[in-house]
C-alpha positions in Angstrom: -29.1 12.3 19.8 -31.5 14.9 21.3 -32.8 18.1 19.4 -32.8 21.3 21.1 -34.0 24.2 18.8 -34.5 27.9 20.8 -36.4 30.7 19.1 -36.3 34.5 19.4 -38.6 36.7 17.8 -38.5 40.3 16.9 -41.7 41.7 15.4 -42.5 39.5 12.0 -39.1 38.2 12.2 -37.5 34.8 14.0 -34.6 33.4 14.9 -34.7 29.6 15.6 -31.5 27.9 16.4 -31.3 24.1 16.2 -28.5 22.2 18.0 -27.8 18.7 17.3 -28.9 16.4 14.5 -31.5 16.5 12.2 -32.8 13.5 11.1 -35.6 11.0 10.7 -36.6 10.8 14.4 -36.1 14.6 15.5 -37.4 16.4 12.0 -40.9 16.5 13.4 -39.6 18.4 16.4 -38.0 20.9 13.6 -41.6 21.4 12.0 -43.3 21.9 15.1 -41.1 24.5 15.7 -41.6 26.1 12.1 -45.2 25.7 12.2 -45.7 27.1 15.2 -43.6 30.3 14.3 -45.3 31.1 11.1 -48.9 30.7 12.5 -47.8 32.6 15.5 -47.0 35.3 12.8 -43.5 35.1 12.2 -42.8 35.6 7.9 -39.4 36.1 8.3 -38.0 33.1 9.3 -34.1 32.8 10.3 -33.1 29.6 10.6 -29.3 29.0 12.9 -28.2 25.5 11.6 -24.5 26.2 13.0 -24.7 24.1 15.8 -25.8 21.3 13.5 -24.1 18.3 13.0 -25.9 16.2 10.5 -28.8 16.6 8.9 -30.9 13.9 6.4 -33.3 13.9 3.8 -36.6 14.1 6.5 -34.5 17.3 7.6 -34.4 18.9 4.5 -37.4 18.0 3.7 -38.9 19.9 6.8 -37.1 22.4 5.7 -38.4 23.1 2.4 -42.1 22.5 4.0 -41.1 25.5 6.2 -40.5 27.8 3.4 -43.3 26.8 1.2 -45.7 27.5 4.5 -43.7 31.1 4.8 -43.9 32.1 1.1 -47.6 31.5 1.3 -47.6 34.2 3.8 -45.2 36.0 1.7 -42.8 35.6 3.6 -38.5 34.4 3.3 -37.0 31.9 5.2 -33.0 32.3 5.5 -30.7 29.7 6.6 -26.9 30.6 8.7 -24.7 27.9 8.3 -20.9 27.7 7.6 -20.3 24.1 8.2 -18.7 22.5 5.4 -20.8 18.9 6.0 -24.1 20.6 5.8 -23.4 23.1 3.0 -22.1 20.0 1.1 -25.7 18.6 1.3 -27.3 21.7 0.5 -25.2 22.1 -2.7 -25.9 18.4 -3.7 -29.6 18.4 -3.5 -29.7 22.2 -5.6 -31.2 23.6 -2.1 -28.5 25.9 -2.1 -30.0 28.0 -4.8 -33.3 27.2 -3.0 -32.3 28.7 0.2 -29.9 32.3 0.3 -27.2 31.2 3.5 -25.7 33.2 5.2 -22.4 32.8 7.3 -23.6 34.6 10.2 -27.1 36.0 11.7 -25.7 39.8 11.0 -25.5 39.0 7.6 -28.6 37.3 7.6 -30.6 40.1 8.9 -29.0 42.4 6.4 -30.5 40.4 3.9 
């Protein structure tokens, strides 16, 4: 399954919204994305994963990468997510109290 990750930015802060499955073969596309957000100066990252429907262990792991390249900037990464599946595997790896999620980008940006 394809990838497709869109990104908005307002000032220091961005939006990137991923659609489809995270896994293995289309993490790298994820980090690209995250990489090239923070160096283009982007600390506050916001990171959609509502229109996600699986994501692994190379996904997570992106994901964690993404924040520790943020908080060196001092920076947050937040995650919106209210899909059962993928909060399941957020609370079973601890990442949960790693991330704060959010239920919708309004809250998020509240935050």
């Amino acid at each position: 399954m394809e990838l497709d990750i869109s990104t908005e930015r307002d000032g220091s802060t961005c939006r990137i919204a991923v659609n489809g499955e995270v896994d293995v073969y289309t993490s790298p596309l994820l980090k690209s994305y995250l990489v090239d957000a923070v160096d283009d100066g982007c600390i506050d990252l916001v990171v959609d994963l509502e229109n996600v429907g699986f994501i692994d262990s190379s996904g997570l792991g992106v994901l964690v990468s993404g924040l520790r390249r943020v908080k060196e900037q001092s920076g947050s990464m937040r995650i919106i997510c209210t899909k059962e599946g993928i909060l399941k595997i957020f609370r079973i790896t601890g990442l949960d109290k790693v991330f704060p999620i959010f239920a919708s980008a309004a809250d998020a940006e509240g935050f």
